[in-house]
C-alpha positions, 0 to 999 in steps of 0.5 A: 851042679845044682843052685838054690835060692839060698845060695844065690840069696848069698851072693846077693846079700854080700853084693848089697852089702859091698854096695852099702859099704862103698855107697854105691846103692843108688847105682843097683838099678844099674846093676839090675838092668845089666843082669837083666840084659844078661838074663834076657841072652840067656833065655833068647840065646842057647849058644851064649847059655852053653858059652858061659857055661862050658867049664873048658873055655877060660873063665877070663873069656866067660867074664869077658863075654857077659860083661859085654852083654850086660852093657855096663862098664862099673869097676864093682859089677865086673868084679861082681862077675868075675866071683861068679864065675870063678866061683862056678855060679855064673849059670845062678844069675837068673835067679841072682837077678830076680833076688836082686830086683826083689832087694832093688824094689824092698830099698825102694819100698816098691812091690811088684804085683802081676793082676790076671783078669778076664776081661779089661777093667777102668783106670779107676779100678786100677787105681782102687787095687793100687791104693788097697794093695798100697795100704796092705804092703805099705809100698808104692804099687808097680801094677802088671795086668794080663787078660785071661777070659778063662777065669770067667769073673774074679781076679788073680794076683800075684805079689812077689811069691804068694798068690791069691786066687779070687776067680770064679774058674778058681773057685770052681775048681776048688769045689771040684777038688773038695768034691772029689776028694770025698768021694773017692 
């Protein structure tokens, strides 16, 4: 079966809904972590990935099973769960997580930026690129840095899923591309 975005966009939206409805929105960063856990088996482990998605294990035992892996014990997110895989969607949680953590973030006004950079820069240009991104978004900053000398100069960053390329490596091989295209 294939998933989409716009189908796991859904699940969520009803789950935070359901949480609105219940007051139960503080606790979605609960419910994040546990789908994270259960998101980080998936990828480290290709026996728990098959596990959950072996369409002739009971789907009772499938629940079961991810629920203990998420190390929570809430009434609502083994609920959550259980329409997951009676569904057959237990297999869209990496993508249910990642949306969810997105929602998470938006309530808490917060976004997440990853910088990719060639060489180490000051806290206080950290601090500068926080309060510029701050002033575009409007949210608090969570700043993720990655090193990558292959750029040369420039940066890259990554906010949520629009990427801005300002690095000379970029930047060159744009100029390839545009060259290459007029010449052929």
């Amino acid at each position: 079966m294939k998933f989409s975005i716009s189908l796991a966009t859904r699940y969520v939206e009803a789950f935070i809904e359901f949480l609105s409805k219940e007051n139960k929105l503080n606790k979605l960063d609960k419910y994040v972590k546990a789908l994270k856990n259960v998101v980080d088996k998936i990828n480290n482990d290709s026996l728990f990935y098959d596990l959950i998605g072996n369409p002739l294990l009971p789907k009772d035992y499938i629940v079961m099973q991810i629920v203990k892996v998420a190390d929570i014990d809430d009434k609502n997110f083994n609920r959550y769960i259980k329409v997951l895989v009676y569904k057959n969607r237990q297999l869209m949680i990496p993508i249910i997580y990642t949306l969810l953590e997105q929602k998470n973030n938006e309530l808490k006004k917060l976004v997440k930026v990853d910088i990719t950079i060639p060489y180490n820069i000051n806290a206080d240009m950290i601090s500068e690129l926080k309060n510029i991104i701050h002033q575009k978004t409007g949210r608090n900053v969570i700043l993720n840095t990655k090193l990558n000398e292959d750029l040369i100069g420039g940066i890259q960053l990554q906010l949520e899923d629009k990427i801005f390329d300002y690095s000379i490596k970029g930047i060159l091989e744009k100029i390839g591309r545009e060259y290459a295209s007029k010449r052929g």
